[in-house]
PLY file of the C-alpha trace (Angstrom):
ply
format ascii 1.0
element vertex 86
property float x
property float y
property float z
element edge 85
property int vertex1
property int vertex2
end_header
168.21 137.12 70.88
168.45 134.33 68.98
171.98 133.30 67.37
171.29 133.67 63.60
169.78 137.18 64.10
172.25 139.66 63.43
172.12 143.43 63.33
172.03 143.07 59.25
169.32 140.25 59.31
167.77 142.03 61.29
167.73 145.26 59.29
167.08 143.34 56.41
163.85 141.55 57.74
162.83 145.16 58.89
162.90 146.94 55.46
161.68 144.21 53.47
158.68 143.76 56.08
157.99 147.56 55.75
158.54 147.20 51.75
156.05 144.71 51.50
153.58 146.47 53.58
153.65 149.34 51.64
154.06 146.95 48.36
150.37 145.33 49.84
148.58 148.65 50.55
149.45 149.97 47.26
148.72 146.85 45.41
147.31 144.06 47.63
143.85 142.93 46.63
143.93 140.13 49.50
145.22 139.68 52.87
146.95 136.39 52.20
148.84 138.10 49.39
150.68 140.19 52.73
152.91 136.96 53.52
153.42 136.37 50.02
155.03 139.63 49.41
157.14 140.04 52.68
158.97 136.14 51.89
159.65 137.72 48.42
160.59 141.01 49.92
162.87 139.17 52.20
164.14 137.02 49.26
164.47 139.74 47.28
166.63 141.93 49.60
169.19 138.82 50.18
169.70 138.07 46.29
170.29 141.77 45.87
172.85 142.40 48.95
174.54 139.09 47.99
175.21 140.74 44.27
176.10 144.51 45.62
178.98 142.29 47.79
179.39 139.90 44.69
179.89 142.96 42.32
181.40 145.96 44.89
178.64 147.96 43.48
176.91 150.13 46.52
175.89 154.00 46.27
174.10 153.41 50.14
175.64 151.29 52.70
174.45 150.95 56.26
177.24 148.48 58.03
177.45 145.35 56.38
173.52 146.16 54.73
173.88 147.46 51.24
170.43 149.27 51.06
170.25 150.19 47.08
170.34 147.12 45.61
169.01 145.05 48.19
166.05 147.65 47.77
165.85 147.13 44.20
165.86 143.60 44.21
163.00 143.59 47.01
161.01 145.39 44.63
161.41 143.26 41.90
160.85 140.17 43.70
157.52 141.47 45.25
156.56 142.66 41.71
157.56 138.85 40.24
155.20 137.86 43.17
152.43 139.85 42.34
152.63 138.60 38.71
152.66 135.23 39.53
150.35 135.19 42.24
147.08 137.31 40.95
0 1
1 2
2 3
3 4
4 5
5 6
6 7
7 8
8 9
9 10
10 11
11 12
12 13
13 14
14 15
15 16
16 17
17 18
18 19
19 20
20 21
21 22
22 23
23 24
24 25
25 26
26 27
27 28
28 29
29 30
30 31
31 32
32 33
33 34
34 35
35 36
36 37
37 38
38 39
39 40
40 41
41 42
42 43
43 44
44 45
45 46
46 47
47 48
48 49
49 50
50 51
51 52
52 53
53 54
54 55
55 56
56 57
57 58
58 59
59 60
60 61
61 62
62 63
63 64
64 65
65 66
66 67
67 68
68 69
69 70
70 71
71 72
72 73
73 74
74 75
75 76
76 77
77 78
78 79
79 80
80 81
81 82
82 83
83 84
84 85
């Protein structure tokens, strides 16, 4: 396994891939929109686990992976995606 691929990256990249295939088969209208969506996902889920640890906010922790707001901020980012990428 390669060195910078941690349990929590590795969670991470595996929600915000499944987030952004669920994100593209609810509101994908082309297949290069997929790739789009999972680097914002990704994005997304770093900003918002780097401001759960920045603010000690966290209702759903799995190790060092704070799920809600990463979540939330995956969301957000694939909806600024969608936005900005018709």
């Amino acid at each position: 396994m390669p060195p910078f691929l941690t349990p929590p990256v590795f969670l991470i990249l595996v929600l915000a891939s499944i987030y952004s295939l669920i994100f593209y088969l609810l509101w994908g209208r082309r297949l290069r929109q997929l790739p789009l969506f999972w680097i914002g996902a990704v994005i997304g889920f770093f900003i918002g686990d780097i401001l759960a640890v920045a603010t000690g906010f966290s209702l759903l922790r799995i190790g060092l992976v704070h799920i809600d707001l990463g979540s939330i901020a995956s969301w957000a980012a694939m909806f600024i995606v969608r936005r900005l990428r018709p």
